[in-house]
PyMOL CGO cylinders between C-alpha atoms (Angstrom):
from pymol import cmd
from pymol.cgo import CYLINDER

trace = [
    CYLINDER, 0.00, 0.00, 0.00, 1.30, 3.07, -0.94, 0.3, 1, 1, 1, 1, 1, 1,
    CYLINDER, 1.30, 3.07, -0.94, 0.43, 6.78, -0.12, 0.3, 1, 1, 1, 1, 1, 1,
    CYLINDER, 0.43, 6.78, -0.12, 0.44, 10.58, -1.52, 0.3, 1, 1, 1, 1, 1, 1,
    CYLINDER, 0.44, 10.58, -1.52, -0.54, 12.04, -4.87, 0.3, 1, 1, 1, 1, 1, 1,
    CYLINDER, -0.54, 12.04, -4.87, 0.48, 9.62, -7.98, 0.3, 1, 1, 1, 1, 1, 1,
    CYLINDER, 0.48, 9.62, -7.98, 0.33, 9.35, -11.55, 0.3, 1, 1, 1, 1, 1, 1,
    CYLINDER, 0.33, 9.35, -11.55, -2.77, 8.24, -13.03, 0.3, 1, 1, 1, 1, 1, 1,
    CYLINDER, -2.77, 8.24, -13.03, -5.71, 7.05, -11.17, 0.3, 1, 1, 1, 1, 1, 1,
    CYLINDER, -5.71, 7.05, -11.17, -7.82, 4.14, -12.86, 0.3, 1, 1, 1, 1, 1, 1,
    CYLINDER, -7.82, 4.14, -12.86, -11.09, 3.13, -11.77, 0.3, 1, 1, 1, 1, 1, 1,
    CYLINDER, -11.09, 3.13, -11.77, -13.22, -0.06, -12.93, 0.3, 1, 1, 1, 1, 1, 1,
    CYLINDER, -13.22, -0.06, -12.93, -16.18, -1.68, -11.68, 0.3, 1, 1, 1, 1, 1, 1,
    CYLINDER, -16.18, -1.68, -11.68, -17.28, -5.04, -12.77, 0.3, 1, 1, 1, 1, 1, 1,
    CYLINDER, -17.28, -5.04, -12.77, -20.40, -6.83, -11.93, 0.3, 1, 1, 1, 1, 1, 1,
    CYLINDER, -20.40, -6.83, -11.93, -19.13, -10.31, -11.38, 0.3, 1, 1, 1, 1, 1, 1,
    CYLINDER, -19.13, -10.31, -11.38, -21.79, -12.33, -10.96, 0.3, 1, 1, 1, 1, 1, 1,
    CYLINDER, -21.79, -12.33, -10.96, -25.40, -11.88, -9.84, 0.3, 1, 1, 1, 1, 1, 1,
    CYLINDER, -25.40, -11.88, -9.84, -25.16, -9.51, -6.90, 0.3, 1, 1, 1, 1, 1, 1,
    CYLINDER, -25.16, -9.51, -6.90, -21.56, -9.39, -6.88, 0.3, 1, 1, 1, 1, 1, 1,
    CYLINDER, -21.56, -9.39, -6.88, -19.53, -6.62, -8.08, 0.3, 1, 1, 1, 1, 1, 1,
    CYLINDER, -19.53, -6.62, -8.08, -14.84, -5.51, -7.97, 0.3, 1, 1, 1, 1, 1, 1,
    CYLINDER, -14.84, -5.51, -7.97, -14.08, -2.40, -7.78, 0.3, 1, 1, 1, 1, 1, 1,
    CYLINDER, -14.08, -2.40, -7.78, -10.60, -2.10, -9.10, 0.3, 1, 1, 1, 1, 1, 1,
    CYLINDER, -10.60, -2.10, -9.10, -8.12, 0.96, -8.09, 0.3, 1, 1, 1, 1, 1, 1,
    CYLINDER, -8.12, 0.96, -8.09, -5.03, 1.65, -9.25, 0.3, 1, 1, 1, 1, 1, 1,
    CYLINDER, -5.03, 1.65, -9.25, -2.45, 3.90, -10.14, 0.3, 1, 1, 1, 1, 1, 1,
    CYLINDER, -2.45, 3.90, -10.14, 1.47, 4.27, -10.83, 0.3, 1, 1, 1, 1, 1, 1,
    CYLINDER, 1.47, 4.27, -10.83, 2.52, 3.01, -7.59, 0.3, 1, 1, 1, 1, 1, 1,
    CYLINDER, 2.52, 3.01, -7.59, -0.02, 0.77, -5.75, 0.3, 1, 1, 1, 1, 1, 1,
    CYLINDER, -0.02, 0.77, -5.75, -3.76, -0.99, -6.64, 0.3, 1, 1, 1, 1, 1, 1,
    CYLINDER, -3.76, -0.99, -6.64, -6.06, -2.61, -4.78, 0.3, 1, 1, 1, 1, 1, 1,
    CYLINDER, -6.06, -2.61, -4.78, -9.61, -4.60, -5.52, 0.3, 1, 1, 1, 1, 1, 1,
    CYLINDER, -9.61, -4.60, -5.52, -12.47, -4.63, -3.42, 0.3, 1, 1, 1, 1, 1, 1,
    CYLINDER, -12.47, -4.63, -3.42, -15.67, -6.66, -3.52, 0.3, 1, 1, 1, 1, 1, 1,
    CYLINDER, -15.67, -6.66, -3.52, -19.66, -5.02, -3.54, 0.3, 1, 1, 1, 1, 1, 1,
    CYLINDER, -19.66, -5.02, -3.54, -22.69, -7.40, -2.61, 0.3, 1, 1, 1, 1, 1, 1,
    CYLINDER, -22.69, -7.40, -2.61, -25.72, -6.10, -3.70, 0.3, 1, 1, 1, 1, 1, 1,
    CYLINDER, -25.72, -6.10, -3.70, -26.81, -5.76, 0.14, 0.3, 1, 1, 1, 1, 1, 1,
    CYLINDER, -26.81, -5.76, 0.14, -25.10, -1.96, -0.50, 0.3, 1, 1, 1, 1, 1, 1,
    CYLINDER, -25.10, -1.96, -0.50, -26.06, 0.58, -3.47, 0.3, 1, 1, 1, 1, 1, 1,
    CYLINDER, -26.06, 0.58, -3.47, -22.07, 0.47, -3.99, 0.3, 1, 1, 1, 1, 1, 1,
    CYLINDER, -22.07, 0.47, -3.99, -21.50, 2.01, -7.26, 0.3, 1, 1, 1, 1, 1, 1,
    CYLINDER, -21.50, 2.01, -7.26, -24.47, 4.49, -6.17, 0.3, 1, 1, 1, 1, 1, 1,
    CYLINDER, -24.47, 4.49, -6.17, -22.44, 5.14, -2.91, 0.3, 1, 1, 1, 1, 1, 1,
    CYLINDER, -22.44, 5.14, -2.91, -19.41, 5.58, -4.77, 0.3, 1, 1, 1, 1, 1, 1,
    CYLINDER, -19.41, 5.58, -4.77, -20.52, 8.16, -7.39, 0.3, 1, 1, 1, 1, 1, 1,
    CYLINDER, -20.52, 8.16, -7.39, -22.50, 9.99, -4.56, 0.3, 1, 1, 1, 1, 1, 1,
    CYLINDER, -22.50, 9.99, -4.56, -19.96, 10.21, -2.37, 0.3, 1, 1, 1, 1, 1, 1,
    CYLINDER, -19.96, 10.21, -2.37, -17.78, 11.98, -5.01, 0.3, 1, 1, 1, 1, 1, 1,
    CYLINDER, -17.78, 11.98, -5.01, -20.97, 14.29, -5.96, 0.3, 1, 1, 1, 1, 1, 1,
    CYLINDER, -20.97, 14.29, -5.96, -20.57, 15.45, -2.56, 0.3, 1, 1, 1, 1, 1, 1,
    CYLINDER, -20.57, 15.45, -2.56, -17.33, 16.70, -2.24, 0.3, 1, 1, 1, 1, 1, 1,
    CYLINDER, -17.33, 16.70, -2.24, -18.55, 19.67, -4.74, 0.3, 1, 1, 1, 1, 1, 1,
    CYLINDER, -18.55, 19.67, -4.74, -20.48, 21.36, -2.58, 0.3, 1, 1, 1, 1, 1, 1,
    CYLINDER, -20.48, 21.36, -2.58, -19.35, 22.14, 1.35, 0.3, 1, 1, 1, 1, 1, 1,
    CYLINDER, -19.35, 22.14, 1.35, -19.20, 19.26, 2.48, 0.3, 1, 1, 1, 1, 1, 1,
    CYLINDER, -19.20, 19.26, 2.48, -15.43, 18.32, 3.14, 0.3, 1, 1, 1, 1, 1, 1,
    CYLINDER, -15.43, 18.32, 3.14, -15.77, 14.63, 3.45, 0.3, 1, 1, 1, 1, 1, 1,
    CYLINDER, -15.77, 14.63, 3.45, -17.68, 11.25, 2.60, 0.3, 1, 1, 1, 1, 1, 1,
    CYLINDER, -17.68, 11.25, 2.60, -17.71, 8.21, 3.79, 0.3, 1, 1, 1, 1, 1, 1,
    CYLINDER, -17.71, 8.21, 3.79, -19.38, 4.91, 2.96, 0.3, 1, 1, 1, 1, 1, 1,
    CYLINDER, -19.38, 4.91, 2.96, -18.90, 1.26, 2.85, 0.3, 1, 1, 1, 1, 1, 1,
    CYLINDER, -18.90, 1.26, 2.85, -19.03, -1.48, 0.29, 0.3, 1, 1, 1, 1, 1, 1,
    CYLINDER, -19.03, -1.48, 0.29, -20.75, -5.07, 2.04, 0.3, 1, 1, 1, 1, 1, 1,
    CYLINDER, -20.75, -5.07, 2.04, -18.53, -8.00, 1.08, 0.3, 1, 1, 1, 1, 1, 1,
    CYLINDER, -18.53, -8.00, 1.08, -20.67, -10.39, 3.05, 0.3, 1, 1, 1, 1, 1, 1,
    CYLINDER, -20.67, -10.39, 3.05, -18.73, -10.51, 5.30, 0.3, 1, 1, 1, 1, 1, 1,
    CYLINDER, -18.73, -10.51, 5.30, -16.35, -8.11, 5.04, 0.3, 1, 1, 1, 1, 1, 1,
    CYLINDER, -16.35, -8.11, 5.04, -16.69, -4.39, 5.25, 0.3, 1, 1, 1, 1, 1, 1,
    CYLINDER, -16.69, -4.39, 5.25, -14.35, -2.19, 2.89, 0.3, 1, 1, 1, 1, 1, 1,
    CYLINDER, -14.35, -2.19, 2.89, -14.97, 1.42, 4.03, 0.3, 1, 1, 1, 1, 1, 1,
    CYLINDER, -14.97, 1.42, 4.03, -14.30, 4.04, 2.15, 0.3, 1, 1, 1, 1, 1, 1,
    CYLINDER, -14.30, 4.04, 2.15, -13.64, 7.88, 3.70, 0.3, 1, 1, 1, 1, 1, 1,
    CYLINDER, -13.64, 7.88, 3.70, -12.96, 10.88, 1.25, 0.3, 1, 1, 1, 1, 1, 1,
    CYLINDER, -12.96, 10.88, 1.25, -11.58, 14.11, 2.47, 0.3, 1, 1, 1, 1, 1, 1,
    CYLINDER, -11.58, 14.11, 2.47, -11.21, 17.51, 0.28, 0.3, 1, 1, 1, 1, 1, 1,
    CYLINDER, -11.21, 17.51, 0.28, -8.39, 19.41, 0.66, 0.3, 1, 1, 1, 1, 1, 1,
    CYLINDER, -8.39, 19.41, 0.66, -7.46, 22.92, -1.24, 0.3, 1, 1, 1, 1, 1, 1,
    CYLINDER, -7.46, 22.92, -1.24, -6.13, 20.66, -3.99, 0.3, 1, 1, 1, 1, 1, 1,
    CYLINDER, -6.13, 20.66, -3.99, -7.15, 16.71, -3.94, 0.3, 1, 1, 1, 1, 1, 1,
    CYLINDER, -7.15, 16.71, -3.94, -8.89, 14.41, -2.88, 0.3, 1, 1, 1, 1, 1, 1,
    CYLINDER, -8.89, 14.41, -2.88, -7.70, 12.10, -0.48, 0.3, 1, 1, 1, 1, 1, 1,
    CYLINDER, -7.70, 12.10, -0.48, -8.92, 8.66, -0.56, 0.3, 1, 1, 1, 1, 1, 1,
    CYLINDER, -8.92, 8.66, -0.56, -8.58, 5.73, 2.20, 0.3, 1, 1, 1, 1, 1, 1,
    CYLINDER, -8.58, 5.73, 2.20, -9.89, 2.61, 1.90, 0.3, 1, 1, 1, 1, 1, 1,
    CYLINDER, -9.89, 2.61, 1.90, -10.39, 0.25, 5.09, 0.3, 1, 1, 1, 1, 1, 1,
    CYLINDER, -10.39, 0.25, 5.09, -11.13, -2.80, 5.53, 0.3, 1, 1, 1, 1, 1, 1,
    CYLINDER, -11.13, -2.80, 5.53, -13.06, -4.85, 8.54, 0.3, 1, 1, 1, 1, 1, 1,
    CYLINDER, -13.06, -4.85, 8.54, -13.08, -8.57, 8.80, 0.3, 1, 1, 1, 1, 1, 1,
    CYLINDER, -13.08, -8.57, 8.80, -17.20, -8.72, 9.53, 0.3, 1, 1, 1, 1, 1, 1,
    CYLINDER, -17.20, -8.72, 9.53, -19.47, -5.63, 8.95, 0.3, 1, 1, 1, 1, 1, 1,
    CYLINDER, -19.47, -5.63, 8.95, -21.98, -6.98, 10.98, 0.3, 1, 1, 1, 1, 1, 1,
    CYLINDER, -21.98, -6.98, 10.98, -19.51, -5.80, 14.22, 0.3, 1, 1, 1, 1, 1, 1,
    CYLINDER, -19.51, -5.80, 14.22, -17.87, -3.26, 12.05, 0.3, 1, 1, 1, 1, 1, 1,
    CYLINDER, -17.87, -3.26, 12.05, -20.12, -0.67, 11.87, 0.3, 1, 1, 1, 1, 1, 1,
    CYLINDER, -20.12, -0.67, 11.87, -19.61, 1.20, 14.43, 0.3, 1, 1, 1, 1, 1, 1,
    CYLINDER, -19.61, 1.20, 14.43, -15.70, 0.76, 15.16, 0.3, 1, 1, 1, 1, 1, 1,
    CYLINDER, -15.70, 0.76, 15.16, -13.59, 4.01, 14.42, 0.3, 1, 1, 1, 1, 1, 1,
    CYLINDER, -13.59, 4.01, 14.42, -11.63, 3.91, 11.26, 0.3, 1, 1, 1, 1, 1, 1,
    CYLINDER, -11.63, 3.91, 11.26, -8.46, 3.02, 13.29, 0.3, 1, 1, 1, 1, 1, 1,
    CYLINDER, -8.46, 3.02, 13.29, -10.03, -0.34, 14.42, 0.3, 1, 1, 1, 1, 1, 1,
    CYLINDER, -10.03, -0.34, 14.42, -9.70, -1.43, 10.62, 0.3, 1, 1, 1, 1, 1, 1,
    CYLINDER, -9.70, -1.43, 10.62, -6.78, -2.51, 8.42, 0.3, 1, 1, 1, 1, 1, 1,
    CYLINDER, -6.78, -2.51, 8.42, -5.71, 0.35, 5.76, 0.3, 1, 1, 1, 1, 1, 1,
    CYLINDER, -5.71, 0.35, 5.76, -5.94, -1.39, 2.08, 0.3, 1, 1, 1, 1, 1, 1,
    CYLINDER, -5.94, -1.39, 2.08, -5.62, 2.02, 0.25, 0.3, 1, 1, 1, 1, 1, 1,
    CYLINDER, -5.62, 2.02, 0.25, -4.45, 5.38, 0.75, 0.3, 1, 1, 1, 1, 1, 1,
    CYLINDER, -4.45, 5.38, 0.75, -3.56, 8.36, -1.66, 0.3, 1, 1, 1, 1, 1, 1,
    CYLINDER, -3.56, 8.36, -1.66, -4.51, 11.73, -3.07, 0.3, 1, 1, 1, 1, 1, 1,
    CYLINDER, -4.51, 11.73, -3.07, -5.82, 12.78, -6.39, 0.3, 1, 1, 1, 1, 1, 1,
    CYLINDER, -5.82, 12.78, -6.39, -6.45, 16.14, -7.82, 0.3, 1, 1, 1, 1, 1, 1,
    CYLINDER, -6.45, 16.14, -7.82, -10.70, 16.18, -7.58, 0.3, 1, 1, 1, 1, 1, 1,
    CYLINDER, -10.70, 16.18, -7.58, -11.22, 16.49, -11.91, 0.3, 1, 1, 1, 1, 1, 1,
    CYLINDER, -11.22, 16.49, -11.91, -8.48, 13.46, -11.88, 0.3, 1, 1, 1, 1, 1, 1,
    CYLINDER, -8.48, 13.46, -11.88, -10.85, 11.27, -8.95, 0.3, 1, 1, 1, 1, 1, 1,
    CYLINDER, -10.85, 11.27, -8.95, -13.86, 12.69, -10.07, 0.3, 1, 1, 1, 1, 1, 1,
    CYLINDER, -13.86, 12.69, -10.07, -13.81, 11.26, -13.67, 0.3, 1, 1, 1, 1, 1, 1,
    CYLINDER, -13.81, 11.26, -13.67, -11.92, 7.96, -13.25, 0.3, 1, 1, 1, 1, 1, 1,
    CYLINDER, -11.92, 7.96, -13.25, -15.02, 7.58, -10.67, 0.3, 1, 1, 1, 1, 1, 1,
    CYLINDER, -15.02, 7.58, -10.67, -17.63, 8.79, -13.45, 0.3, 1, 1, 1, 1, 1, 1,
    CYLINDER, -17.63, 8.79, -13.45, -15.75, 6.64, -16.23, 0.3, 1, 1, 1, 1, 1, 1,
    CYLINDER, -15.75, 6.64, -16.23, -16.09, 3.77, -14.41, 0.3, 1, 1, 1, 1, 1, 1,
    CYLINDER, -16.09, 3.77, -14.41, -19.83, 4.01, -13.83, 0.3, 1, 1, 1, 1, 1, 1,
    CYLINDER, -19.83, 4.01, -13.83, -20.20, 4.97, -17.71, 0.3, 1, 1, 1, 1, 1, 1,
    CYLINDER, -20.20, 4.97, -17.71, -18.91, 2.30, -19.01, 0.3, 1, 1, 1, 1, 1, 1,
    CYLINDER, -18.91, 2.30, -19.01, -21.10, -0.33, -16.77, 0.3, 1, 1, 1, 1, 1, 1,
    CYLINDER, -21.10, -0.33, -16.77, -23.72, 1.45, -18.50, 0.3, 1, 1, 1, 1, 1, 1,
    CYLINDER, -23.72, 1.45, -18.50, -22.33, 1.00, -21.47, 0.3, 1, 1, 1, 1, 1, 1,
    CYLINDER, -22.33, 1.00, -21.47, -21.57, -2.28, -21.36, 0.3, 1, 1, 1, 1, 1, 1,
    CYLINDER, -21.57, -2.28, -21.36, -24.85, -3.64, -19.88, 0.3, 1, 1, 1, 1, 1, 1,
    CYLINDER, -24.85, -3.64, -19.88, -27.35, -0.78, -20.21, 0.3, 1, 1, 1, 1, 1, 1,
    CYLINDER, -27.35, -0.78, -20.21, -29.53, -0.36, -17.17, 0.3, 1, 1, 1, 1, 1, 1,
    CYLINDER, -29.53, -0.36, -17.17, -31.97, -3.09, -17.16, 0.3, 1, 1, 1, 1, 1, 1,
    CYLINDER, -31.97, -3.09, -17.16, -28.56, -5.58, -18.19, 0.3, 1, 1, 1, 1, 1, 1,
    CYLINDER, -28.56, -5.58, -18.19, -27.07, -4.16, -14.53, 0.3, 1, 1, 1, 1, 1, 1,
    CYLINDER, -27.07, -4.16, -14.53, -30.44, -4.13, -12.88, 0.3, 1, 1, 1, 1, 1, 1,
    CYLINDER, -30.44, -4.13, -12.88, -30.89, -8.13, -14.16, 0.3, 1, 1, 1, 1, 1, 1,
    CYLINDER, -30.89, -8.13, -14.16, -26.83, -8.42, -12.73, 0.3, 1, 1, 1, 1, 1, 1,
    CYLINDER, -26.83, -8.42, -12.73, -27.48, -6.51, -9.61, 0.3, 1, 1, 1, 1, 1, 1,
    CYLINDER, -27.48, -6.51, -9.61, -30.85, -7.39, -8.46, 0.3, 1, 1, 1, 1, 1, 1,
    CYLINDER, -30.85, -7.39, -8.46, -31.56, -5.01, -5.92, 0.3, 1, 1, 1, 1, 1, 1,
    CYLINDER, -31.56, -5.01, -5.92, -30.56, -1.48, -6.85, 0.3, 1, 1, 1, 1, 1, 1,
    CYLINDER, -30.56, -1.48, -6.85, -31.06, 0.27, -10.42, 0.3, 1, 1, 1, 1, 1, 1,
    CYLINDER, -31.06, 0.27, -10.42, -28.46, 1.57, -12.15, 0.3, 1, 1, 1, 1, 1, 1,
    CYLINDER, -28.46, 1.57, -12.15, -27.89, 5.22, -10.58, 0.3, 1, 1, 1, 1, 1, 1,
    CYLINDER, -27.89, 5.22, -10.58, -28.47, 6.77, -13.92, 0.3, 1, 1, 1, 1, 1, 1,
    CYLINDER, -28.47, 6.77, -13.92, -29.42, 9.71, -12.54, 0.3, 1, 1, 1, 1, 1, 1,
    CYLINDER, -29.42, 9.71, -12.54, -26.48, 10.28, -9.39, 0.3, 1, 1, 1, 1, 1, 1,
    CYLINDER, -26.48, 10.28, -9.39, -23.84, 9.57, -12.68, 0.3, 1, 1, 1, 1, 1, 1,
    CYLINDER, -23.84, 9.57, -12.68, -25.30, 12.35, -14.72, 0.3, 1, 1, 1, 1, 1, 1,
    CYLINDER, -25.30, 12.35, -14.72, -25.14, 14.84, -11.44, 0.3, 1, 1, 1, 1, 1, 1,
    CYLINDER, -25.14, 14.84, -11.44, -21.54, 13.40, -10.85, 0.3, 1, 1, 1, 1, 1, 1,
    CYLINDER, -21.54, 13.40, -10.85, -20.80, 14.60, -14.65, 0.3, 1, 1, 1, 1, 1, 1,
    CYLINDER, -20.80, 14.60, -14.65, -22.66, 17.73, -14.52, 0.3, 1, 1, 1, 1, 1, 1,
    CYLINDER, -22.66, 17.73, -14.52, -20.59, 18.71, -10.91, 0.3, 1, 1, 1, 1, 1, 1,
    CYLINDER, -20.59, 18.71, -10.91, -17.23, 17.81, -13.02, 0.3, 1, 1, 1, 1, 1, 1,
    CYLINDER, -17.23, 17.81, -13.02, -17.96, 19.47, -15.81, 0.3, 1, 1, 1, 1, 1, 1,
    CYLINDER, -17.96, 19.47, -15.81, -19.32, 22.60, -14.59, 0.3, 1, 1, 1, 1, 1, 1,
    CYLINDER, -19.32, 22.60, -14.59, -16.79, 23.09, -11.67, 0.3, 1, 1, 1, 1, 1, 1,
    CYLINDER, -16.79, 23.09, -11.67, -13.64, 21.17, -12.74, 0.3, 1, 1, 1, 1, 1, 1,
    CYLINDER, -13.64, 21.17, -12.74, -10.59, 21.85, -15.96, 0.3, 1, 1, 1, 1, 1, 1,
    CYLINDER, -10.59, 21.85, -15.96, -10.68, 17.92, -17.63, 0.3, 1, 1, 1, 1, 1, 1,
    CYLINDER, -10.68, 17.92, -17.63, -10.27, 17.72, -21.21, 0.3, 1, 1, 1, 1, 1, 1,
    CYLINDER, -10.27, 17.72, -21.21, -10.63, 13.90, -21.14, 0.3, 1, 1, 1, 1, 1, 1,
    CYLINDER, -10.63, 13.90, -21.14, -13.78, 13.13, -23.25, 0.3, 1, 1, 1, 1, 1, 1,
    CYLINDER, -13.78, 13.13, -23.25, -17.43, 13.33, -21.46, 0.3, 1, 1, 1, 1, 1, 1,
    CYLINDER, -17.43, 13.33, -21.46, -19.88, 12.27, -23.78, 0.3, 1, 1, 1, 1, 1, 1,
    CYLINDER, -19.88, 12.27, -23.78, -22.89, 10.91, -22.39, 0.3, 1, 1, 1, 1, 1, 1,
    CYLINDER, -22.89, 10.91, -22.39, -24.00, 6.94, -23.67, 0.3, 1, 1, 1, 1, 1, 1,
    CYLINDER, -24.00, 6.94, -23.67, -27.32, 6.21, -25.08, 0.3, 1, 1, 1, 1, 1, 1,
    CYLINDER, -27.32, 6.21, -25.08, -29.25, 4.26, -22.01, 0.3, 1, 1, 1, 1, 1, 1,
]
cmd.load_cgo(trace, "trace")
């Protein structure tokens, strides 16, 4: 596990199965994968909990069930990133309400927000493109694809961030 600001952060999500989902992280130094049941909105969490950090709120947190693990994930903005940390708990059904400390550090760096922001939005955009949202509702089961927390995500980046990466918007 490595730590501080890197070169280029890569998100993917995969739904692996029904119910089942890996988020992948990586970038030029360190990567980790975590694993989503459905028994969380995860990707919804995820894109959320980014849309947040856009207004004045200076943090987000929110956790990923891995039946039975719990992978926690707390955001802070700073003048110029943000920082990311990833925990992880052996059983979320104890978990919940242990201080960070109490779990095991999986992932910890900084991004500038436009660089987190759209590896985060990418990520989500291509599930949608790949499956369309009924294809990741019939994969997912119990949550609908957040069409609509993706678009704010992109709207929020777009509006308030300098990315010249491509945005375009797929067909649902």
């Amino acid at each position: 596990m490595g730590q501080g600001a890197v070169g280029v952060l890569q998100v993917k999500w995969e739904l692996v199965g029904h119910g089942w989902a890996t988020c992948r992280l990586g970038d030029d130094s360190q990567a980790v994968s975590v694993t989503a049941s459905y028994c969380t909105d995860a990707l919804a969490d995820l894109v959320a909990g980014v849309g947040e950090l856009y207004g004045r709120q200076r943090s987000a947190r929110f956790f990923f069930d891995a039946e039975p693990q719990e992978f926690r994930w707390v955001l802070r903005a700073t003048d110029d990133a943000i920082d990311v940390t990833l925990y992880e708990f052996p059983d979320v059904a104890v978990s919940l309400d242990c201080p960070d400390s109490d779990g095991t550090v999986i992932w910890q760096s900084a991004h500038p927000r436009p660089a987190f922001a759209h590896a985060v939005w990418e990520a989500a955009d291509t599930v949608l493109r790949e499956h369309g949202e009924a294809g990741y509702h019939a994969k997912w089961a119990m949550h609908p694809y957040p069409f609509g927390l993706v678009q704010d995500l992109r709207r929020l980046h777009m509006r308030d961030d300098v990315c010249d990466l491509p945005h375009d918007l797929p067909c649902p």
